[in-house]
PDB file of N, CA, C and O in Angstrom:
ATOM      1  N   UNK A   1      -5.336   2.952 -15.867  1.00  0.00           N
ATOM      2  CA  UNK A   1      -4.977   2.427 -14.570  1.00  0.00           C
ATOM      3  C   UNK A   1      -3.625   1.728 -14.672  1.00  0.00           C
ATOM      4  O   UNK A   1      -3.349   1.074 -15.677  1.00  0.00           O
ATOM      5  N   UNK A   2      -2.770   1.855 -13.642  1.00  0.00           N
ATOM      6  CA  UNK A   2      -1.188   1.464 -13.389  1.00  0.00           C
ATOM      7  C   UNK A   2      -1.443   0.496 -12.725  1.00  0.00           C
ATOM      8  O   UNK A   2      -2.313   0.880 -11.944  1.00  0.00           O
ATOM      9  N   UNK A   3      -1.135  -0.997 -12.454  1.00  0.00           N
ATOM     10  CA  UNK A   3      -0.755  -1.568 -11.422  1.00  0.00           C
ATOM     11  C   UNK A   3       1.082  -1.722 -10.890  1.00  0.00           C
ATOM     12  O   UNK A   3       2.001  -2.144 -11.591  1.00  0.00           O
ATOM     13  N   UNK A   4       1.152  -1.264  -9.566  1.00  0.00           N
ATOM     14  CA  UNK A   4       2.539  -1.344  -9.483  1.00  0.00           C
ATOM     15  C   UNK A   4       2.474  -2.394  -8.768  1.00  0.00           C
ATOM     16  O   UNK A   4       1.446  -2.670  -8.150  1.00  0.00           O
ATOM     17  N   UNK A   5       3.890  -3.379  -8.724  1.00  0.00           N
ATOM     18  CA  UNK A   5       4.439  -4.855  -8.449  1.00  0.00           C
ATOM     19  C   UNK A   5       4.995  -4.659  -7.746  1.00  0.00           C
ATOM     20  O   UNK A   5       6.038  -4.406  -8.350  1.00  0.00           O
ATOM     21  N   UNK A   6       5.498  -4.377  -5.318  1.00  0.00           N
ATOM     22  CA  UNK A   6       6.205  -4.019  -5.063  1.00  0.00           C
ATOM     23  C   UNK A   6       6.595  -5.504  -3.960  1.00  0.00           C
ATOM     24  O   UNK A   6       5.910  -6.478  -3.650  1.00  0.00           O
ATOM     25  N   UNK A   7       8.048  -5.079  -3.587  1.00  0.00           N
ATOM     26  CA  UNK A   7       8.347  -6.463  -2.944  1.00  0.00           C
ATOM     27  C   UNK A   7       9.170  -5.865  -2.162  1.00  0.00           C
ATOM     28  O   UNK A   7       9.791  -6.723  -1.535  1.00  0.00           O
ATOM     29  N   UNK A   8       9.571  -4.563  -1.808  1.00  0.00           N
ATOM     30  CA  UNK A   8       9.692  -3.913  -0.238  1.00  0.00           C
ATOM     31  C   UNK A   8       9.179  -2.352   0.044  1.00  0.00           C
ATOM     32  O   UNK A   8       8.960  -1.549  -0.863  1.00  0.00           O
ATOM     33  N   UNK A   9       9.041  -2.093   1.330  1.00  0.00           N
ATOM     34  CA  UNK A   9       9.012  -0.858   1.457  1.00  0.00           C
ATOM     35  C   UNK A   9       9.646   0.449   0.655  1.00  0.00           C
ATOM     36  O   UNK A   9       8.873   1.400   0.544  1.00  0.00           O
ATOM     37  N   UNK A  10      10.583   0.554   0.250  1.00  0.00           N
ATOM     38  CA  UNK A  10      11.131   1.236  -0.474  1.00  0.00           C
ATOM     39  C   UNK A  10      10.572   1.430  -1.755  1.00  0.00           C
ATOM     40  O   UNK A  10      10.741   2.543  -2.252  1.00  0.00           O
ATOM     41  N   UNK A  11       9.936   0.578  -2.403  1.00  0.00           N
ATOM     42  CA  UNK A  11       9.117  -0.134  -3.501  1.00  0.00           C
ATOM     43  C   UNK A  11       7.773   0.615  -3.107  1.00  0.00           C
ATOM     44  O   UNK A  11       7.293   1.424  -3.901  1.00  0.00           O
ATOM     45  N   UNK A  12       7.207   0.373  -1.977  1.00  0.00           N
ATOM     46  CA  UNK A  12       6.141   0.917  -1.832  1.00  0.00           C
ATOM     47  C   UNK A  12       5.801   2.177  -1.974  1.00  0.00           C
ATOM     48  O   UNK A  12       4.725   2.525  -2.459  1.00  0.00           O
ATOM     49  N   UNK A  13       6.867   3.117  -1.482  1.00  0.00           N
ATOM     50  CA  UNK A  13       6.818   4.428  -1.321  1.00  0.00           C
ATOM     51  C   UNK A  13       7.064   5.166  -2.606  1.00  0.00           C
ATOM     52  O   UNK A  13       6.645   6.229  -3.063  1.00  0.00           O
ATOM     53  N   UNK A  14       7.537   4.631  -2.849  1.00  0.00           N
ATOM     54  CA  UNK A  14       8.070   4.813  -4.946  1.00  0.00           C
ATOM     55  C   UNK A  14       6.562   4.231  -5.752  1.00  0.00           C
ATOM     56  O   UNK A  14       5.968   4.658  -6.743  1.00  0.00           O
ATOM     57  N   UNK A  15       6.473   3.860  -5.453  1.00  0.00           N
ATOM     58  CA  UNK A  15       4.443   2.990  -5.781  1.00  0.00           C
ATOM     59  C   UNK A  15       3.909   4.900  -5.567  1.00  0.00           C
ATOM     60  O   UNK A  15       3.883   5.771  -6.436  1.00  0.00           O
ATOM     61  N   UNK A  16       3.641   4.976  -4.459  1.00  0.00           N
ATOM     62  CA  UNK A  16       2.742   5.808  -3.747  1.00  0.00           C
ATOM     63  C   UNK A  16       3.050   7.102  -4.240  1.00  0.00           C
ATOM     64  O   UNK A  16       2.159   7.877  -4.585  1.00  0.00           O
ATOM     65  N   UNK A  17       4.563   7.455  -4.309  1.00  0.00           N
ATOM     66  CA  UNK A  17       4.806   8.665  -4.605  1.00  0.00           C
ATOM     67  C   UNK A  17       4.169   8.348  -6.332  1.00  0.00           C
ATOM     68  O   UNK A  17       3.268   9.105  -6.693  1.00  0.00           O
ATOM     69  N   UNK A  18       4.527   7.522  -7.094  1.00  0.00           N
ATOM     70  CA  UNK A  18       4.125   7.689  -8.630  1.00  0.00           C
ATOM     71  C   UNK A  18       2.416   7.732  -9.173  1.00  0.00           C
ATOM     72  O   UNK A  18       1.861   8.126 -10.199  1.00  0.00           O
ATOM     73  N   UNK A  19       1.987   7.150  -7.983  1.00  0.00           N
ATOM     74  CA  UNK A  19       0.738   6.667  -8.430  1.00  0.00           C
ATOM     75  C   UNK A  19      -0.543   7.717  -8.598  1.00  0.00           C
ATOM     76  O   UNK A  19      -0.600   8.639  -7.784  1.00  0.00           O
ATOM     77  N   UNK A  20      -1.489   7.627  -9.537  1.00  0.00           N
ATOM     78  CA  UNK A  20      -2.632   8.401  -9.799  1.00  0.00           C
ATOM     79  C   UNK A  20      -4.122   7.984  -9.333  1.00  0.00           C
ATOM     80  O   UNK A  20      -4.367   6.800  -9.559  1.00  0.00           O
ATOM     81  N   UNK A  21      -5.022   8.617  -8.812  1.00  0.00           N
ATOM     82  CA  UNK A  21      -6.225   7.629  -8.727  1.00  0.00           C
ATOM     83  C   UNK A  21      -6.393   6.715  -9.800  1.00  0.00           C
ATOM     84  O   UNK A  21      -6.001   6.968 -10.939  1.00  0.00           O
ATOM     85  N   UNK A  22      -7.139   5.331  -9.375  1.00  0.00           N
ATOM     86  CA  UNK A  22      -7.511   4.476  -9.990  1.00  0.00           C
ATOM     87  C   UNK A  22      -6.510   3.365 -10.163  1.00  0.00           C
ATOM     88  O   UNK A  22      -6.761   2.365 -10.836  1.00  0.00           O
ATOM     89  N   UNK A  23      -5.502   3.540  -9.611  1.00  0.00           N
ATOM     90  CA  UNK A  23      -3.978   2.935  -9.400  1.00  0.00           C
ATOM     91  C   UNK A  23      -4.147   2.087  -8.615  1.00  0.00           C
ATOM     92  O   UNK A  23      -4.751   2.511  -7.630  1.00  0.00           O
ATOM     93  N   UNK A  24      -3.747   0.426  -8.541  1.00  0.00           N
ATOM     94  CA  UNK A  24      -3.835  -0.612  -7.731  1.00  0.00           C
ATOM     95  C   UNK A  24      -1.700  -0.996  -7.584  1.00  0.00           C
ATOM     96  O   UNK A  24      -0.813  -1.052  -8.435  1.00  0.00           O
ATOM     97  N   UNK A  25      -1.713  -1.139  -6.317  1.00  0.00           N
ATOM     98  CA  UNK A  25      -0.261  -1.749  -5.684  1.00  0.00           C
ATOM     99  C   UNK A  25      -0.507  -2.704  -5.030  1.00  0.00           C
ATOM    100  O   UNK A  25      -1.292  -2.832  -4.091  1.00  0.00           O
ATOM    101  N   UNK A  26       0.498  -3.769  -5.749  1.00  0.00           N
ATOM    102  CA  UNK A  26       0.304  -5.341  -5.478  1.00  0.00           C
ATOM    103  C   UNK A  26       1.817  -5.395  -4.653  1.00  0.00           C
ATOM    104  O   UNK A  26       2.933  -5.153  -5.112  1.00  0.00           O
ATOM    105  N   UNK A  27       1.434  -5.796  -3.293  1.00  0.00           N
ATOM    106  CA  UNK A  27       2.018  -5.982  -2.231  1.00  0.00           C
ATOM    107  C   UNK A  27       2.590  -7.364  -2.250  1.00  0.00           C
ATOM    108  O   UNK A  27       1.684  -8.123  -1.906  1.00  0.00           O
ATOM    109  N   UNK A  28       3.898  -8.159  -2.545  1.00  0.00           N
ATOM    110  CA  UNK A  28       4.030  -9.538  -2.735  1.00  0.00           C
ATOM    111  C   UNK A  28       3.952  -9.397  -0.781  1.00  0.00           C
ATOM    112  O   UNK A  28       3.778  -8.474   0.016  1.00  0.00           O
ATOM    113  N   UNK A  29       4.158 -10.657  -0.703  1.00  0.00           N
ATOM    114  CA  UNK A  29       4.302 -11.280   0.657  1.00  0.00           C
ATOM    115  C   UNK A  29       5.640 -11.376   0.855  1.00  0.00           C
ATOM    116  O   UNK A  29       6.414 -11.929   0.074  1.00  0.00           O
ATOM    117  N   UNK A  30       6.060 -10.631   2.315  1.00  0.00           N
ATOM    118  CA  UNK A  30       7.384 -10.120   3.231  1.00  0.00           C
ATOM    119  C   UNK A  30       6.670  -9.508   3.912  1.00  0.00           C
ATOM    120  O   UNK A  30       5.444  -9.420   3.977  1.00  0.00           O
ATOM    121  N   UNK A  31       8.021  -8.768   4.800  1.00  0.00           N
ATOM    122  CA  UNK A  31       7.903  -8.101   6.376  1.00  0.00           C
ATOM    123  C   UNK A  31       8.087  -6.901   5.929  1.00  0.00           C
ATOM    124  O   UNK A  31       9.255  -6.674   5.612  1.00  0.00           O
ATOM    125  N   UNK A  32       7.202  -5.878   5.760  1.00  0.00           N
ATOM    126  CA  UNK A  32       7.251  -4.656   5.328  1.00  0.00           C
ATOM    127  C   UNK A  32       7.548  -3.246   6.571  1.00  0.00           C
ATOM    128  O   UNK A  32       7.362  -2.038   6.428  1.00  0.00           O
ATOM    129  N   UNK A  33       8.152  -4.160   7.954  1.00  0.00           N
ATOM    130  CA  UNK A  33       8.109  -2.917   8.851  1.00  0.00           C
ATOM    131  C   UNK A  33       7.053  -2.069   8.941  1.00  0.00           C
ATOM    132  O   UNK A  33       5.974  -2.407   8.454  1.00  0.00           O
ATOM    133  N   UNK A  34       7.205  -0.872   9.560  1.00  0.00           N
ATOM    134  CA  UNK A  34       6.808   0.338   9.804  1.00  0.00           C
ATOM    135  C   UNK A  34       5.982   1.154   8.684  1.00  0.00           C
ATOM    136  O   UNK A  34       6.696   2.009   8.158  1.00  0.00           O
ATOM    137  N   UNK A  35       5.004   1.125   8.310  1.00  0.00           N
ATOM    138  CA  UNK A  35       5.334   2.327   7.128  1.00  0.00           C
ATOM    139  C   UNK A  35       3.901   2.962   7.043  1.00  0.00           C
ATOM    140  O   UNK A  35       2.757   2.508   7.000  1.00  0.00           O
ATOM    141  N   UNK A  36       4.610   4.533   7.038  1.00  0.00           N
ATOM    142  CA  UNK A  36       3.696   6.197   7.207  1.00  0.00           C
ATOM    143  C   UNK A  36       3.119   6.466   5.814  1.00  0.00           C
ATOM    144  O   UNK A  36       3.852   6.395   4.828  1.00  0.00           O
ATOM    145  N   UNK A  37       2.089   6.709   5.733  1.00  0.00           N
ATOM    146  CA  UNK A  37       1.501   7.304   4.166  1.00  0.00           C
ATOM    147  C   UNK A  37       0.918   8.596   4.596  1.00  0.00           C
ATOM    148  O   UNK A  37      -0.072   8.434   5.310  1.00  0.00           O
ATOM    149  N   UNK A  38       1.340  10.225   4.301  1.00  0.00           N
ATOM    150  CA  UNK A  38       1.061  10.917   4.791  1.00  0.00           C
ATOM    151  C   UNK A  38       1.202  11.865   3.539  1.00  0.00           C
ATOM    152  O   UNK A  38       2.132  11.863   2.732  1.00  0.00           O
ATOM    153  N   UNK A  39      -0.055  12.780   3.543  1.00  0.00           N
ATOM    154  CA  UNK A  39      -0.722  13.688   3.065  1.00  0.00           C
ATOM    155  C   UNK A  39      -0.208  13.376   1.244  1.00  0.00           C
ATOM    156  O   UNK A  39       0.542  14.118   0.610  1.00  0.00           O
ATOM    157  N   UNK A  40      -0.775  12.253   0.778  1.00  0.00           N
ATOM    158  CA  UNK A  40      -1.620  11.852  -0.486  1.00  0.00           C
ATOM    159  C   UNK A  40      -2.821  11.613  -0.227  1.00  0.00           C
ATOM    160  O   UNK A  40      -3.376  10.863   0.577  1.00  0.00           O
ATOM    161  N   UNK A  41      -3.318  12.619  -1.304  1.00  0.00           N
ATOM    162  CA  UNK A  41      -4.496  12.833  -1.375  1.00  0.00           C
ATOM    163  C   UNK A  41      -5.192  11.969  -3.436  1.00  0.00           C
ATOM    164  O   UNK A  41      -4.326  12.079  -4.304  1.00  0.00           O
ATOM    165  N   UNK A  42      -5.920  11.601  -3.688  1.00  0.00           N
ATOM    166  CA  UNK A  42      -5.946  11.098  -4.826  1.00  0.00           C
ATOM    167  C   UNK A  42      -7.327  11.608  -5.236  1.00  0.00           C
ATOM    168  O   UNK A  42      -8.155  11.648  -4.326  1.00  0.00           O
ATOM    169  N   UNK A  43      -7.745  12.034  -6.539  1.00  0.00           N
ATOM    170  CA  UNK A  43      -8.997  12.065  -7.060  1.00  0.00           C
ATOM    171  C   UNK A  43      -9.796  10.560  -7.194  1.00  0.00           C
ATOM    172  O   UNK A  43     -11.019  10.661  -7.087  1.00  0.00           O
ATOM    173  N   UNK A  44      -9.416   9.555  -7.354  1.00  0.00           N
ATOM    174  CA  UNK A  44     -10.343   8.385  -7.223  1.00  0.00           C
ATOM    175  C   UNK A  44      -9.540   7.853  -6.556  1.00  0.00           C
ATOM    176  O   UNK A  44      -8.444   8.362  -6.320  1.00  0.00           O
ATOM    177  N   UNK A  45      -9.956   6.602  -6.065  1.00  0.00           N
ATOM    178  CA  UNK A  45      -8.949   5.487  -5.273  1.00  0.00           C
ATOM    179  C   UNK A  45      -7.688   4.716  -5.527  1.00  0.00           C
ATOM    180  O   UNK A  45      -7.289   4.219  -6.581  1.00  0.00           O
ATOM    181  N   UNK A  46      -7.338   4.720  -4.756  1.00  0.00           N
ATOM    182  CA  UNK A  46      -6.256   3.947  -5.358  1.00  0.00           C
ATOM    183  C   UNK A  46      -5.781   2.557  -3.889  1.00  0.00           C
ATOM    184  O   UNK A  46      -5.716   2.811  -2.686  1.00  0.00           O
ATOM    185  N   UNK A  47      -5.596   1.549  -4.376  1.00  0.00           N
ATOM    186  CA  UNK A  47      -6.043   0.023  -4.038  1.00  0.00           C
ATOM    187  C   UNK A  47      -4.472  -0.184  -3.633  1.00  0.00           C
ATOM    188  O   UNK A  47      -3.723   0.090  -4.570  1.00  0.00           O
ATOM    189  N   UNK A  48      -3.954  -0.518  -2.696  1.00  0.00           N
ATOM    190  CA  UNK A  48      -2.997  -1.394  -1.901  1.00  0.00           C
ATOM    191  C   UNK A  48      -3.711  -2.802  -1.482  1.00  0.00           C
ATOM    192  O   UNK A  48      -4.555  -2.998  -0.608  1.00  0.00           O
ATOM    193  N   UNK A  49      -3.213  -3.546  -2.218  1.00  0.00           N
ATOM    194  CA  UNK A  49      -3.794  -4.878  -2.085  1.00  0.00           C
ATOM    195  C   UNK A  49      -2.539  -5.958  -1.867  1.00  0.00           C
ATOM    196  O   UNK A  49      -1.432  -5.676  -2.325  1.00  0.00           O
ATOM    197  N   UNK A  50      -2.756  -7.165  -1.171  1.00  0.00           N
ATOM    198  CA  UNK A  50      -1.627  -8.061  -1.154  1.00  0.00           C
ATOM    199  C   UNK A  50      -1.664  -8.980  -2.043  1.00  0.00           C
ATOM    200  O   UNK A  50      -2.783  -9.375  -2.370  1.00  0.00           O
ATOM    201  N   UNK A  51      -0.655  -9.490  -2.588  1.00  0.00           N
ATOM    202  CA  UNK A  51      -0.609 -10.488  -3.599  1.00  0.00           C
ATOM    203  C   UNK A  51      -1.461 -11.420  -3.675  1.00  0.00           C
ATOM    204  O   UNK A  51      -2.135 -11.774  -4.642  1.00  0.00           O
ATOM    205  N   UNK A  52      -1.402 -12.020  -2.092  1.00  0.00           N
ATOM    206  CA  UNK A  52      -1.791 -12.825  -1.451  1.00  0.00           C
ATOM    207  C   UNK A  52      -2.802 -12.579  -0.343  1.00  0.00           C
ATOM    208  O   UNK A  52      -2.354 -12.872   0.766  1.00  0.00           O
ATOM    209  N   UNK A  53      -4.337 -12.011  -0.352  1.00  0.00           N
ATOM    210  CA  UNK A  53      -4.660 -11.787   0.741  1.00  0.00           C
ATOM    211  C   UNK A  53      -4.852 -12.607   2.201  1.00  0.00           C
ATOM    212  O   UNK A  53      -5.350 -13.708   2.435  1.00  0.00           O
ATOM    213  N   UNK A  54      -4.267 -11.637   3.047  1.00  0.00           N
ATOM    214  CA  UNK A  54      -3.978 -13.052   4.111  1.00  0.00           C
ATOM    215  C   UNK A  54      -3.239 -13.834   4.275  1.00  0.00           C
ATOM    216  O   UNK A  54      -3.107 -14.845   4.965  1.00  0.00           O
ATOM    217  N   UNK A  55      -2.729 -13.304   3.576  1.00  0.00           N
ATOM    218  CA  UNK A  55      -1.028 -14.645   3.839  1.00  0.00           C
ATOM    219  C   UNK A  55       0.268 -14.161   4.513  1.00  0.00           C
ATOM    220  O   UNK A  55       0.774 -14.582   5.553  1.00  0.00           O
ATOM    221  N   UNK A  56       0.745 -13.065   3.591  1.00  0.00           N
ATOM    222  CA  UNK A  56       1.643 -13.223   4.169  1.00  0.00           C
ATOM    223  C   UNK A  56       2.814 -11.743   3.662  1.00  0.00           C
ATOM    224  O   UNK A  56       4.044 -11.755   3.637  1.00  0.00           O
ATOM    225  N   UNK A  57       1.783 -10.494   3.283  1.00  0.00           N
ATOM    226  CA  UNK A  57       1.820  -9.327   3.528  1.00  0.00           C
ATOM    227  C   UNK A  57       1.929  -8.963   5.025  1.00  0.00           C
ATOM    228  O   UNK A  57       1.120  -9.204   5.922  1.00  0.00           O
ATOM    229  N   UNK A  58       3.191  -8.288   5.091  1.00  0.00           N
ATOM    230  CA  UNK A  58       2.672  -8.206   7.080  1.00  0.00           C
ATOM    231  C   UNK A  58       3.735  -6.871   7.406  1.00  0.00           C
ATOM    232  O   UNK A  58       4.912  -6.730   7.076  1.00  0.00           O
ATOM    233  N   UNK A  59       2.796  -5.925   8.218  1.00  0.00           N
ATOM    234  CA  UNK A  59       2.919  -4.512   8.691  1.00  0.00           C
ATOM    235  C   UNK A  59       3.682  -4.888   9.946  1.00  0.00           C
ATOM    236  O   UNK A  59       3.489  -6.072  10.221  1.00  0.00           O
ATOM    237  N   UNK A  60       4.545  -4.220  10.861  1.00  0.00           N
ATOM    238  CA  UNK A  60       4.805  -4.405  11.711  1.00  0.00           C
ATOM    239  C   UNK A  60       3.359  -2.799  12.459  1.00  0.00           C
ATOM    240  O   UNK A  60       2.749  -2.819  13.528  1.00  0.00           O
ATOM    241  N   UNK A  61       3.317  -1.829  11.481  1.00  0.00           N
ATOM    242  CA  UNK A  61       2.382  -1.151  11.614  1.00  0.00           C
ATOM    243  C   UNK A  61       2.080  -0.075  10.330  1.00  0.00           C
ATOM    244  O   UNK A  61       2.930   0.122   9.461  1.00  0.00           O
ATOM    245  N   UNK A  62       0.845   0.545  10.331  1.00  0.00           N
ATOM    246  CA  UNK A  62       0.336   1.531   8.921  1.00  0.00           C
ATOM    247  C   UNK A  62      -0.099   2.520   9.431  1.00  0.00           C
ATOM    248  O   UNK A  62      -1.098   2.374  10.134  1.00  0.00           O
ATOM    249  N   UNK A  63       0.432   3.775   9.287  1.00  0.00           N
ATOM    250  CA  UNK A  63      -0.066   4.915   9.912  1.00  0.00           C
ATOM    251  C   UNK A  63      -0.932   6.103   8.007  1.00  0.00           C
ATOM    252  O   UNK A  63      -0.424   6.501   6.958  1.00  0.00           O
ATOM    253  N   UNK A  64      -1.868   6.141   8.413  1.00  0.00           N
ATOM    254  CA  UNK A  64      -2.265   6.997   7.173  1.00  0.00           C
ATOM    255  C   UNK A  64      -2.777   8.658   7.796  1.00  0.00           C
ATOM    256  O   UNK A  64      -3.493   8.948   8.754  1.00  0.00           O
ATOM    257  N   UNK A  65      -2.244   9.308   7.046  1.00  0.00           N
ATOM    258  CA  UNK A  65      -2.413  10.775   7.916  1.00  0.00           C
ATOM    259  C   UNK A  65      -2.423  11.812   6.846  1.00  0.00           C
ATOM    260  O   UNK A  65      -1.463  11.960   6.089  1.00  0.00           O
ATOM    261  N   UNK A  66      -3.473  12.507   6.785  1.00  0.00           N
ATOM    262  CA  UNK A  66      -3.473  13.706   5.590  1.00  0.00           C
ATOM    263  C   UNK A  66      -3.413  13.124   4.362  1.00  0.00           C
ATOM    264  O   UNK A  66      -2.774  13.550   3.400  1.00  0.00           O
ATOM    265  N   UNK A  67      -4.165  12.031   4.411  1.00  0.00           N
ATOM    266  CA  UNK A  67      -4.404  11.405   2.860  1.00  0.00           C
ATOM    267  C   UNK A  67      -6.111  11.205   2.348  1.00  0.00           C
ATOM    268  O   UNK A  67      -7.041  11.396   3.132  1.00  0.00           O
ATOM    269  N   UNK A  68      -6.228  10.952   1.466  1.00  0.00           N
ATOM    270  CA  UNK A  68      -7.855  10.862   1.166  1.00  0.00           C
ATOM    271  C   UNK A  68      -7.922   9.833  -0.355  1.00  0.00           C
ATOM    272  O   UNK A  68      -7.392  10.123  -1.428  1.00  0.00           O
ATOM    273  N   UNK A  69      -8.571   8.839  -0.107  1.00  0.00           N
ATOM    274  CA  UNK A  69      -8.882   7.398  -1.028  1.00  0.00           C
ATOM    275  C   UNK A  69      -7.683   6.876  -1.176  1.00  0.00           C
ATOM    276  O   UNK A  69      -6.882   7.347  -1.983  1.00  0.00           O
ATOM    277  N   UNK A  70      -7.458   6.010  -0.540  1.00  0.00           N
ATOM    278  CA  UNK A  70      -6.351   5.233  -0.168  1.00  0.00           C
ATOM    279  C   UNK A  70      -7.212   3.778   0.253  1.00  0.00           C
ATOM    280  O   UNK A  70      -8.137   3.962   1.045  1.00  0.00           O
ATOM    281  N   UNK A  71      -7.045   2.736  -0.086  1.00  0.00           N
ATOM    282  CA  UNK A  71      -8.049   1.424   0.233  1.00  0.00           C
ATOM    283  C   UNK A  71      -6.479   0.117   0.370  1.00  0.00           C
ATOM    284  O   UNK A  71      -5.458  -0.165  -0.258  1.00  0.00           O
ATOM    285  N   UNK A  72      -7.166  -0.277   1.531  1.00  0.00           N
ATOM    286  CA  UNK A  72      -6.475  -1.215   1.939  1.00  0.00           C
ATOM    287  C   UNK A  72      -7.068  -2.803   1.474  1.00  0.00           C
ATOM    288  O   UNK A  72      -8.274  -2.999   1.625  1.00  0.00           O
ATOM    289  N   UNK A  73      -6.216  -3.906   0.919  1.00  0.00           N
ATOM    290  CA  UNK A  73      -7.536  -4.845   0.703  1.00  0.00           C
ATOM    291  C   UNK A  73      -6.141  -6.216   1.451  1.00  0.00           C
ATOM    292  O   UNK A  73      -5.013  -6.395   0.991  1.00  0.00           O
ATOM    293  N   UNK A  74      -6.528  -6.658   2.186  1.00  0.00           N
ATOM    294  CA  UNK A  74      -5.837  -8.402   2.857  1.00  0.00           C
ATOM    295  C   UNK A  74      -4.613  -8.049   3.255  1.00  0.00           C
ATOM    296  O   UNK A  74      -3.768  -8.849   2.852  1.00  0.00           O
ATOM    297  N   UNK A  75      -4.042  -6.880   4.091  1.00  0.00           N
ATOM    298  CA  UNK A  75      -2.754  -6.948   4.194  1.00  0.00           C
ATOM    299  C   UNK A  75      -2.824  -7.275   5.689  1.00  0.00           C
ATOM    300  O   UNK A  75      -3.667  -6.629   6.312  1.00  0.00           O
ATOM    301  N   UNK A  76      -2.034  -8.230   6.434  1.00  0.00           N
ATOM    302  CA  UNK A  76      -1.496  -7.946   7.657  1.00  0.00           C
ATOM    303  C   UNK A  76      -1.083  -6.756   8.386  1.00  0.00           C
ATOM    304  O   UNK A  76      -0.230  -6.054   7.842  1.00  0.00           O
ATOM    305  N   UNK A  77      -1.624  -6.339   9.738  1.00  0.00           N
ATOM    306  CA  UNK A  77      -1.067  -5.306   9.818  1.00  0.00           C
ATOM    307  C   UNK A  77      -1.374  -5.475  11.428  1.00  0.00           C
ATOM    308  O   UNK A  77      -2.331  -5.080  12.094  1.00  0.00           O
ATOM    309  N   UNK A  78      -0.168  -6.230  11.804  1.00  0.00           N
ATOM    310  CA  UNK A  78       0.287  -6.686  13.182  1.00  0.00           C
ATOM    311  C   UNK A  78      -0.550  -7.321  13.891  1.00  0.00           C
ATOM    312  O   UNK A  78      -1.771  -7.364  13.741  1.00  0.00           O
ATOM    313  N   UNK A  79       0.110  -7.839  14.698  1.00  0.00           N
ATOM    314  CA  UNK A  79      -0.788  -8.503  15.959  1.00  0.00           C
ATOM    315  C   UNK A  79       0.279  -8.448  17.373  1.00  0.00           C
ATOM    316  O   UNK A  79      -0.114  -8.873  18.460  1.00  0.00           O
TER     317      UNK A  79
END
């Protein structure tokens, strides 16, 4: 298992593109905009989690589309 350390979007997508099931991405706390996760698919899960759950990870929005085990754990994701 990989954990990746990301601290922007750009970071994230570089996370996502590298990552294998069983892979956890630690989301620090910032304004991560917009961001599409589309058609990753993973043999086991793989964990987007915030550093900080509840604090201060924050989506302006998360669109997931044509992907399969993808787990979200404390991120903001608008209001």
């Amino acid at each position: 298992m990989t954990i990746f350390n990301v601290a922007s979007s750009a970071e994230l997508s570089a996370a996502l593109a590298s990552a294998a099931g069983g892979d956890r991405i630690v989301v620090a706390d910032g304004s991560y905009g917009r961001v599409s996760i589309a058609n990753r698919s993973f043999d086991s899960t793989v964990t987007i989690t915030a550093a900080n759950p509840g604090a201060g990870a924050h989506f302006d929005g998360l669109t997931i589309t044509g992907s399969k085990n993808v787990s979200l754990v404390g991120l903001d994701l608008g209001r």
